[in-house]
C-alpha positions as CSV (number, residue, x, y, z in Angstrom):
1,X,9.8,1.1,-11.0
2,X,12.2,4.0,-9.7
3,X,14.8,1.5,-8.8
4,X,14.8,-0.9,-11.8
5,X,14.5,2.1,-14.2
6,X,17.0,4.7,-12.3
7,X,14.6,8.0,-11.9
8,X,12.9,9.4,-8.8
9,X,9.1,9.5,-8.4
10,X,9.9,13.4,-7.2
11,X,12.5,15.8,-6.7
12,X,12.7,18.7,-4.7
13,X,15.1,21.8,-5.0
14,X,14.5,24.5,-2.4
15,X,10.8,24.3,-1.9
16,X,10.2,23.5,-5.6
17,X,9.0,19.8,-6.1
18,X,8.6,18.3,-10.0
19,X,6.7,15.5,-9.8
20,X,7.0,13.0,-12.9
21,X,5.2,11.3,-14.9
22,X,2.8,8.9,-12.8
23,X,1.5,6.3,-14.4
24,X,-2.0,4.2,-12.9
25,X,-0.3,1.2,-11.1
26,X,-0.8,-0.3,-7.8
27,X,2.1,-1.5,-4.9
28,X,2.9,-4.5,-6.7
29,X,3.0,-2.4,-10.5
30,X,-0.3,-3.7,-11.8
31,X,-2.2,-1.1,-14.1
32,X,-5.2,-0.1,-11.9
33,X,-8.7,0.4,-13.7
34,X,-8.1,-1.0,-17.3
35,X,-10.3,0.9,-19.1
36,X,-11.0,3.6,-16.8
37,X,-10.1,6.9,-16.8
38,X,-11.4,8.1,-14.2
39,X,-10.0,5.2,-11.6
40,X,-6.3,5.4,-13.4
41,X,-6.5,9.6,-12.7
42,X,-7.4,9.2,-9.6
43,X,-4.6,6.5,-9.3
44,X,-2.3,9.1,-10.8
45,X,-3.2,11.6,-7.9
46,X,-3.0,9.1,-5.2
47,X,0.5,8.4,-6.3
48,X,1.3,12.0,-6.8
49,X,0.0,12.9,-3.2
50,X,2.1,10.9,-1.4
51,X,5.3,11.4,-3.3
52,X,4.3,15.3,-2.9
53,X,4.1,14.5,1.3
54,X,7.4,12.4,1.3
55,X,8.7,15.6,0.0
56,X,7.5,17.5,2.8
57,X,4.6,18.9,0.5
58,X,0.6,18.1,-0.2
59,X,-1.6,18.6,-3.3
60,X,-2.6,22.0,-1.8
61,X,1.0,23.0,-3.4
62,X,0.1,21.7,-6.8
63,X,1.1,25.1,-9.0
64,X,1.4,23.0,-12.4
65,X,-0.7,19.5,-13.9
66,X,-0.2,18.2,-17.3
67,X,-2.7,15.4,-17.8
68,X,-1.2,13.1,-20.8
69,X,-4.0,11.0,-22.2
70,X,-3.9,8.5,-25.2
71,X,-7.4,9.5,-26.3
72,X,-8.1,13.1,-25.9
73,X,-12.0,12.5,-26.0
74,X,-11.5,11.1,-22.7
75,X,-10.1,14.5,-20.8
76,X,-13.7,15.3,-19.2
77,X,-13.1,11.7,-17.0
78,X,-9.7,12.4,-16.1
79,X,-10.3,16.5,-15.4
80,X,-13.2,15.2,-13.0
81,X,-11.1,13.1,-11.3
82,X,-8.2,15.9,-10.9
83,X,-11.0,18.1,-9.6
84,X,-10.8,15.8,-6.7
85,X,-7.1,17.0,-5.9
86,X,-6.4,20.0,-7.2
87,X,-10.2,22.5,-6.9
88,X,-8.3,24.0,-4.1
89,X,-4.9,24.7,-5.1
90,X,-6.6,25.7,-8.6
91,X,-2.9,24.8,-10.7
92,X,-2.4,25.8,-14.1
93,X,-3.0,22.8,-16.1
94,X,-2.1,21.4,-19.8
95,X,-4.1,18.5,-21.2
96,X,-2.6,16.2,-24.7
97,X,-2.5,13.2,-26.3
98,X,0.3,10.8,-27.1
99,X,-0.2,7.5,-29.0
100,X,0.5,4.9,-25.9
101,X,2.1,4.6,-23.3
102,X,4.9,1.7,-22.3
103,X,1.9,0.0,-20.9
104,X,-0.8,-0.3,-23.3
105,X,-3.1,-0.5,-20.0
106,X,-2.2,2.7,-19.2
107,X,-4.7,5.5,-20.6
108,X,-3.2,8.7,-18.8
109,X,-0.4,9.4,-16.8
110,X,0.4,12.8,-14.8
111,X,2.8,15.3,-14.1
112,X,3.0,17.9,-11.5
113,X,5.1,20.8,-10.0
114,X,4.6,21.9,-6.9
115,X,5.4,25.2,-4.8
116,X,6.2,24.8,-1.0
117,X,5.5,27.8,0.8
118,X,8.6,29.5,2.4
């Protein structure tokens, strides 16, 4: 999608990396895990990993997460799944709700910003 829409999947200034919103799709842009949270986090992450390494980076960098769900009661599945990526680094985190997403598949999508150390 970054070439057909026009955005990057990361940018890094300096050793600062923002990380945009990742939404739960595969290679070929199909939603993985309909209906899962849990398996579209972890998605999310997987995404968010390597875009983080391209970058020259890892999800031991992770300062920042905002976990954007479209149902709220669901943040338990997706924080266990971040827990996976992130109990190390230990990032401040913001967790909300929005209505839906372009995909109506898509039940969470993540953010991060990461810190390279110098």
């Amino acid at each position: 999608m970054e070439a057909v829409v026009g955005f990057s999947r990361a940018v890094r200034v300096g050793n600062f990396i923002a990380v945009g919103g990742t939404a739960p799709v595969d290679a070929d842009g199909r939603t993985v895990g309909p209906g899962d949270v849990y398996a579209q986090t972890k998605q999310c992450f997987e995404i968010i990993k390597d875009a983080l390494e391209q970058a020259g980076s890892g999800v031991q960098d992770i300062v920042r997460t905002r976990v954007i769900l479209t149902d709220i009661d669901s943040w338990k599945e997706a924080i266990d799944a971040r827990r996976l990526y992130c109990l190390d680094a230990r990032p401040v985190d913001t967790i909300m709700a929005v209505t839906r997403f372009v995909n109506p598949e898509w039940l969470v999508e993540i953010e991060v910003d990461a810190v390279v150390p110098e």
